[in-house]
Each structure stands twice: as C-alpha cells, then as structure tokens.
C-alpha positions in Angstrom: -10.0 24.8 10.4 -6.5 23.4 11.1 -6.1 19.4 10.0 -6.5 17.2 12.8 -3.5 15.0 13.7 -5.2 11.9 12.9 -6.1 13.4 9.6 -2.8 14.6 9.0 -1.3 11.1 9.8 -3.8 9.3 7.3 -2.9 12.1 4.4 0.7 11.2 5.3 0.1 7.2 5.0 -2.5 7.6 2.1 0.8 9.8 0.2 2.9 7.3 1.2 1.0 4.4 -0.2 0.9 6.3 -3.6 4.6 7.0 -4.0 5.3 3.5 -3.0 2.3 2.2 -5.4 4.2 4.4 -8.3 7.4 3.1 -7.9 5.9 -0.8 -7.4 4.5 -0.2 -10.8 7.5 1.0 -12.9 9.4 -1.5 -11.4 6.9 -3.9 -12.8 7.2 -2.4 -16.2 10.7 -2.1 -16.7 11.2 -5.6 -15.6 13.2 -5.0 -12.3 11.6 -7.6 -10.4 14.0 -7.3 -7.3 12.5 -3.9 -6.8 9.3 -5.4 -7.5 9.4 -7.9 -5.4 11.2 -5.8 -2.3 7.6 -4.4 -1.9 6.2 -7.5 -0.6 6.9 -9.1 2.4 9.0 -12.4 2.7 6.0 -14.9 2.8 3.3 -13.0 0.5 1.1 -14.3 -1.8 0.5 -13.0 -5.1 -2.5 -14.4 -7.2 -2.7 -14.2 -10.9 -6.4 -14.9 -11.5 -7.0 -17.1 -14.6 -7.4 -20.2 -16.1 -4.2 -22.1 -17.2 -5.1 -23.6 -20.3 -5.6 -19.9 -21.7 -2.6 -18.0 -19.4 -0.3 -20.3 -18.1 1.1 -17.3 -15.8 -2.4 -17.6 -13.8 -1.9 -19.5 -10.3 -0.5 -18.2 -7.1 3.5 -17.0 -6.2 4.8 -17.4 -2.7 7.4 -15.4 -1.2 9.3 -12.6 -2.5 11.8 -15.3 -4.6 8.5 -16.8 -6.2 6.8 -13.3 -7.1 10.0 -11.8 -8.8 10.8 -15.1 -10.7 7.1 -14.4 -11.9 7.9 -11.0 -13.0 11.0 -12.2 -14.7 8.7 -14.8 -17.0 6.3 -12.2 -17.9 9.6 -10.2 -19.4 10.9 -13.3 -21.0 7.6 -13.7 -23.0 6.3 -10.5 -23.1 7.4 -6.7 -24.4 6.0 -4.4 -21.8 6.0 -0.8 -24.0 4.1 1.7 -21.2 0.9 1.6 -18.5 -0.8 4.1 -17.0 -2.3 4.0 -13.1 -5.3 5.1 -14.0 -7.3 4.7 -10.1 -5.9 4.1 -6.5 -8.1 3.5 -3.8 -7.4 2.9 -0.2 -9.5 2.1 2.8 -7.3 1.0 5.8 -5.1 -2.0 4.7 -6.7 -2.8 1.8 -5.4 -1.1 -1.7 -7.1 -1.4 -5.1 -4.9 -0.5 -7.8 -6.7 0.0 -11.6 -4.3 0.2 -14.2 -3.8 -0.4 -18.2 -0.9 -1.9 -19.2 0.2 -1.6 -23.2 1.8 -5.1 -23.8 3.4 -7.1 -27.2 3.1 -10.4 -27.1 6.6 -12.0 -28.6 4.8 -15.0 -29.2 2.2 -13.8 -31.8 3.9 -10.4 -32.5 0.4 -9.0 -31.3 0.3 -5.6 -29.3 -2.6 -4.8 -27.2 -4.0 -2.3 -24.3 -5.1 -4.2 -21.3 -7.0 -3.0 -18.0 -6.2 -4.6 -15.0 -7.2 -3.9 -11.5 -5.1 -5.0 -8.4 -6.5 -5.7 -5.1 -3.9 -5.3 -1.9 -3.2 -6.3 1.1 -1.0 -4.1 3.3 0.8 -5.1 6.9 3.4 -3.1 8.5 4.0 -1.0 5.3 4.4 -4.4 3.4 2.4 -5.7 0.7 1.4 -9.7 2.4 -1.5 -10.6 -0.3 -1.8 -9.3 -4.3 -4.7 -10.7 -6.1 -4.3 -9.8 -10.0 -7.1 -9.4 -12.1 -6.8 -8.8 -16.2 -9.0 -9.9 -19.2 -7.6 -13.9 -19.8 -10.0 -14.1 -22.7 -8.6 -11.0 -24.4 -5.1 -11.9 -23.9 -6.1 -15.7 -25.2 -7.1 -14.2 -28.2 -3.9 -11.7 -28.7 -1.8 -14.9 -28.0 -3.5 -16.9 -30.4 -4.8 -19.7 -28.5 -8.5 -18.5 -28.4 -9.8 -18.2 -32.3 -12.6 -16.0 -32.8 -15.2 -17.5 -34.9 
C-alpha cells in the first residue's frame, strides 16, 4: 500500500530531526559551539539540571550567545573523548535525546562514561527550550567534591 502523503511528510521531518540531532551532537563534542548553538533559536533556553554546589555549570542559558559561551566552559574544563546517541524519540515538537557521553575531567584527571538524556523543544525547525539531564552525583564524585565514605 503506497505511503500516504501525510506519512511521507512525517518520515521526511522525523529524518530531518535526526540528521539535525547528529550534527547538534558532534558539534557539542568537538567543542564548536557556534554550530552548536546555530541550532537554537535566538531567545532559547537551555537548562542544565543540577545543583550548584556539586556542578556549577547547572542553571539556565538564554539566547544563542549564552548557550554557546556555556558550551565553550564545558571545553575549557572538560576533555570530551567520544559519545554515543544511543535513543531518539519524537512525538510532534517535542524531542528526547538519550545519549552517553565519555568525559575527562582536567580538574581531577578522572575519566568517566556518563548517560544523559535531553528533552526538546522544537518551533519552526528551531530548538526554543533544552532541558539537560546527567547524573550530578556521579560527576561530583569524578570531580572530587563528593567523597565517598
């Protein structure tokens, strides 16, 4: 039974979203945060869930300017060595993104394997809203300023 245009034109989008979600994401790993940021719109908001004492990248960036100076910190401090996109899933304009991200930490030295997951907001083929998820209390502990008992 031939596709239906509607379904054609979702399969088309849906493609579209995962090219643009691959090349968001290597951007974000190689530390090009112009490209990074090009993906959002000029008044997004990206959230970096977390609390402050233990990740003082947590908090929220506004605006294209404010998201890729972010990005630019996190290469400063951190060596970003690979990551993986290991689940995409769309529903209209939201996007969840679950990924793993293989990060040293040129503070303590440490190297570790971190998932994350993503949540998205898309309008007019722009991301407008990125909430970022990752384990704070693992990180803590790679950067030293959690000590396990």
């Amino acid at each position: 039974m031939p596709e239906t245009r509607t379904a054609h034109l979702r399969n088309q989008r849906q493609k579209a979203i995962h090219e643009a979600i691959d090349a968001l994401y290597a951007a974000r790993n190689s530390g090009d945060s112009q490209e990074f940021a090009s993906y959002f719109s000029s008044d997004a908001r990206m959230v970096i869930v977390g609390n402050p004492a233990m990740s003082p990248g947590s908090g929220m960036r506004m605006g294209r300017e404010g998201i890729a100076r972010h990005i630019d910190m996190l290469h400063e401090i951190n060596e970003y060595r690979g990551y993986t996109i290991d689940n995409v899933v769309i529903d209209g304009d939201q996007v969840a993104v679950r990924w793993t991200a293989e990060v040293r930490f040129l503070d303590s030295g440490r190297t570790g394997s971190f998932e994350v997951l993503d949540h998205l907001r898309i309008k007019d083929g722009m991301i407008v809203e990125m909430t970022h998820f990752y384990d704070t209390g693992g990180m803590g502990i790679m950067r030293g300023r959690i000590k396990i008992a």
